[in-house]
VOLUM-783745 format. One line per field, with one value per residue: x, y, z of N, C-alpha, C, O in turn; residue number from 1. Coordinates in pm, whole numbers. Last residue first. Layout:
% VOLUM-783745
n_X <- X/...
n_Y <- Y/...
n_Z <- Z/...
ca_X <- X/...
ca_Y <- Y/...
ca_Z <- Z/...
c_X <- X/...
c_Y <- Y/...
c_Z <- Z/...
o_X <- X/...
o_Y <- Y/...
o_Z <- Z/...
num <- NUM/...
***
This chain:
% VOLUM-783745
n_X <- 11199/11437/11613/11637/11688/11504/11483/11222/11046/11039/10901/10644/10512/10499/10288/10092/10043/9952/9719/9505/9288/9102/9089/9075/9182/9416/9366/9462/9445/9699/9729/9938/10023/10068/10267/10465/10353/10363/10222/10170/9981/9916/9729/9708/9642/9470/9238/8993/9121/9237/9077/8954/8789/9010/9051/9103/9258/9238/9466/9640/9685/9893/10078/10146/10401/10599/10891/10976/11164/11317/11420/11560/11789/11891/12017/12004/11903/12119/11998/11920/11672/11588/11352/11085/11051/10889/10684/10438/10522/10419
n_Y <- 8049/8066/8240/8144/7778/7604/7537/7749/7643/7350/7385/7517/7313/7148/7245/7257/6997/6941/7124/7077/6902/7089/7315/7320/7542/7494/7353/7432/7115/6792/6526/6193/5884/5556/5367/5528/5892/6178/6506/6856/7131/7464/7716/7987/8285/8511/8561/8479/8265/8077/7974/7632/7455/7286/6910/6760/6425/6188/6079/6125/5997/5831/5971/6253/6519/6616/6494/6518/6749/6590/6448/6595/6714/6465/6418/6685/6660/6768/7038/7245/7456/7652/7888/7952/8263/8553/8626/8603/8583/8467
n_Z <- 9918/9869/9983/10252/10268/10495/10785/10879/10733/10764/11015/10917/10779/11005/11105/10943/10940/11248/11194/11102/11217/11309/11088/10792/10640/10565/10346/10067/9947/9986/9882/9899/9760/9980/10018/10085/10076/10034/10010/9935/9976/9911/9922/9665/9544/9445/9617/9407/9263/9484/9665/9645/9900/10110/10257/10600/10681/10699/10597/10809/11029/10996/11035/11116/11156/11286/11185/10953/11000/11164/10978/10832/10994/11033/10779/10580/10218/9955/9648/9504/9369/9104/9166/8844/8702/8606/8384/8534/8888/9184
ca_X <- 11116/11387/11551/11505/11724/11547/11598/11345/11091/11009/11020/10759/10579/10562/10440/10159/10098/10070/9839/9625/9393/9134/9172/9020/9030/9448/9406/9346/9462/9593/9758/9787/9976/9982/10114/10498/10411/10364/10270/10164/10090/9893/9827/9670/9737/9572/9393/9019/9078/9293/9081/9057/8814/8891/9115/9008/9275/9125/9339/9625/9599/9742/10030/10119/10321/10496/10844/10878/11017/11210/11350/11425/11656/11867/11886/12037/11866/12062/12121/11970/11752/11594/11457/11137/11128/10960/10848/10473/10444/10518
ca_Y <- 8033/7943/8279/8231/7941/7631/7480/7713/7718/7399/7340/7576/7423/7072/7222/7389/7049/6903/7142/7095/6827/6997/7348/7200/7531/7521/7252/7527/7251/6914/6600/6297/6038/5668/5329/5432/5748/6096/6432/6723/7043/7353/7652/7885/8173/8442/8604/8577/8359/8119/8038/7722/7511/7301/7055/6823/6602/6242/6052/6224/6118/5759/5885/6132/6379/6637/6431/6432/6707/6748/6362/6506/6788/6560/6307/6607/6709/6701/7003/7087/7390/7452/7875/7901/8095/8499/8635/8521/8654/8462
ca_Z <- 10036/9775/9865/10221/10254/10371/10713/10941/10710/10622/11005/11001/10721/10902/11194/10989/10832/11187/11307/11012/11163/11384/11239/10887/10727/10729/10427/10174/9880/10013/9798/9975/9753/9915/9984/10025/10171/9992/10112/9863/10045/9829/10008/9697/9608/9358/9637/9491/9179/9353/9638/9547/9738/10109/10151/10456/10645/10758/10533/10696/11034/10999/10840/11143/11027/11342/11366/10912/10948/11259/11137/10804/10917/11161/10854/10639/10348/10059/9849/9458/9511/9212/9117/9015/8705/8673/8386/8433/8758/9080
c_X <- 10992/11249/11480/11434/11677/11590/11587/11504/11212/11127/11132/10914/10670/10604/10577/10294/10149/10149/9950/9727/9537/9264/9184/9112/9003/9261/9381/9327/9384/9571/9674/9820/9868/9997/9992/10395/10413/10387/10283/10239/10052/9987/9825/9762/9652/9659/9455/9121/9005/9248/9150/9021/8937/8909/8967/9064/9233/9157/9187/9543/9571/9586/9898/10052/10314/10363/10649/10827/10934/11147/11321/11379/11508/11749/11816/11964/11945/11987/12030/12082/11835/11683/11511/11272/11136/10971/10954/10633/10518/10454
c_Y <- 8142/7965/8159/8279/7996/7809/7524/7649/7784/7523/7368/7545/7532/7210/7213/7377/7193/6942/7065/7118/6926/6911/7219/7231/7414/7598/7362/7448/7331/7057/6743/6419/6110/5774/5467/5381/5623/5930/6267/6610/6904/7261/7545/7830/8089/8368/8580/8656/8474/8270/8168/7850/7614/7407/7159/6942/6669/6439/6150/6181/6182/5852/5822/6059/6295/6580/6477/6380/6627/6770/6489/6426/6700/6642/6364/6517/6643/6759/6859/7038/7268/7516/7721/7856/8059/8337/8602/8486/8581/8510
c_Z <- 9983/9857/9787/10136/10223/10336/10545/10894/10781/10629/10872/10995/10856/10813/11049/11065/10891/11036/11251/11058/11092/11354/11338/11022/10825/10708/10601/10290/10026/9940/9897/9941/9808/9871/9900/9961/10019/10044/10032/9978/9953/9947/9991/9807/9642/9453/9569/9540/9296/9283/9567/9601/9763/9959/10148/10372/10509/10739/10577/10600/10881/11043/10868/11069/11134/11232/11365/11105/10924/11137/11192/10888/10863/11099/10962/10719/10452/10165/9894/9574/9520/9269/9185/9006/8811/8663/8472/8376/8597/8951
o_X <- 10894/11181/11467/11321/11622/11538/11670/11611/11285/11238/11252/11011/10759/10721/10689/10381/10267/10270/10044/9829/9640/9333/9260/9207/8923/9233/9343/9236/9277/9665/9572/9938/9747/9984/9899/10414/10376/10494/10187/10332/9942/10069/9733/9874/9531/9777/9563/9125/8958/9324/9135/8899/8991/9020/8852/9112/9272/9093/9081/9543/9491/9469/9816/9943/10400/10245/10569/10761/10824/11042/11292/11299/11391/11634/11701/11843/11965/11996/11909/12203/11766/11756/11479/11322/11195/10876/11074/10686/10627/10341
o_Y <- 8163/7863/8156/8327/7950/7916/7472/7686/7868/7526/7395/7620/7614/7219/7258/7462/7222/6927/7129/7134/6876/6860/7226/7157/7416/7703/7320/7501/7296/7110/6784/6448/6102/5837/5470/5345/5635/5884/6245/6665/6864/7329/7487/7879/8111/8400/8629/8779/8571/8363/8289/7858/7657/7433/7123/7046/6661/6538/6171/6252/6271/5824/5776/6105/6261/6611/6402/6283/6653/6829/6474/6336/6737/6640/6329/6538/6525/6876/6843/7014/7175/7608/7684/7805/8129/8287/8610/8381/8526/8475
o_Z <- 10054/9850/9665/10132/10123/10369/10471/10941/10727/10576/10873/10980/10832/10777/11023/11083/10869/11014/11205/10992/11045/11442/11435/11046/10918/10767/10710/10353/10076/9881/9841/9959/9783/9976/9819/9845/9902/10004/9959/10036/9915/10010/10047/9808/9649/9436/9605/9527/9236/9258/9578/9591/9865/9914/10175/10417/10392/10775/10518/10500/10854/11069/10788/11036/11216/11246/11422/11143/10877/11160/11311/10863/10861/11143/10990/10731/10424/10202/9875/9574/9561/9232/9298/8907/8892/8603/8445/8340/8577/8918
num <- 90/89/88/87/86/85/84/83/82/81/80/79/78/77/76/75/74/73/72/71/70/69/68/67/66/65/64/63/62/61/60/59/58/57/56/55/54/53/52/51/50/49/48/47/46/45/44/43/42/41/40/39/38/37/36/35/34/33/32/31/30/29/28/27/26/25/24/23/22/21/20/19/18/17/16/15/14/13/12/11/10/9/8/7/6/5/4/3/2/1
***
């Protein structure tokens, strides 16, 4: 996104059907154990940021798909992602 551009909101429910195929491939007692790994921001200019939240905790990843043992479920989790949101919010 370049300086002149705005993100644009999205302002829809999710339905319960949509948030039970995302929240099916989270497992809350895996995600303490999922490693971020540095910024590489100032190489590609992106980053793969996931923020996750439970009642007890904020888990915040950056670069997350180096740890290949644990990110399977965040990669599910952006699939689904991408599957129910319209393409221009995507």
């Amino acid at each position: 996104m370049t300086a002149n551009q705005t993100h644009t909101i999205w302002k829809s429910a999710i339905s319960r059907d949509h948030w039970k195929k995302l929240i099916s491939s989270i497992h809350i007692v895996d995600l303490d154990h999922i490693k971020s790994s540095p910024s590489l921001q100032s190489v590609d200019g992106m980053d793969e940021t996931f923020q996750i939240r439970t009642p007890k905790k904020s888990h915040i990843y950056v670069n997350a798909y180096v740890d290949t043992l644990h990110y399977k479920q965040l990669q599910q989790l952006k699939e689904q992602l991408d599957k129910i949101l319209p393409k221009e919010y995507q």
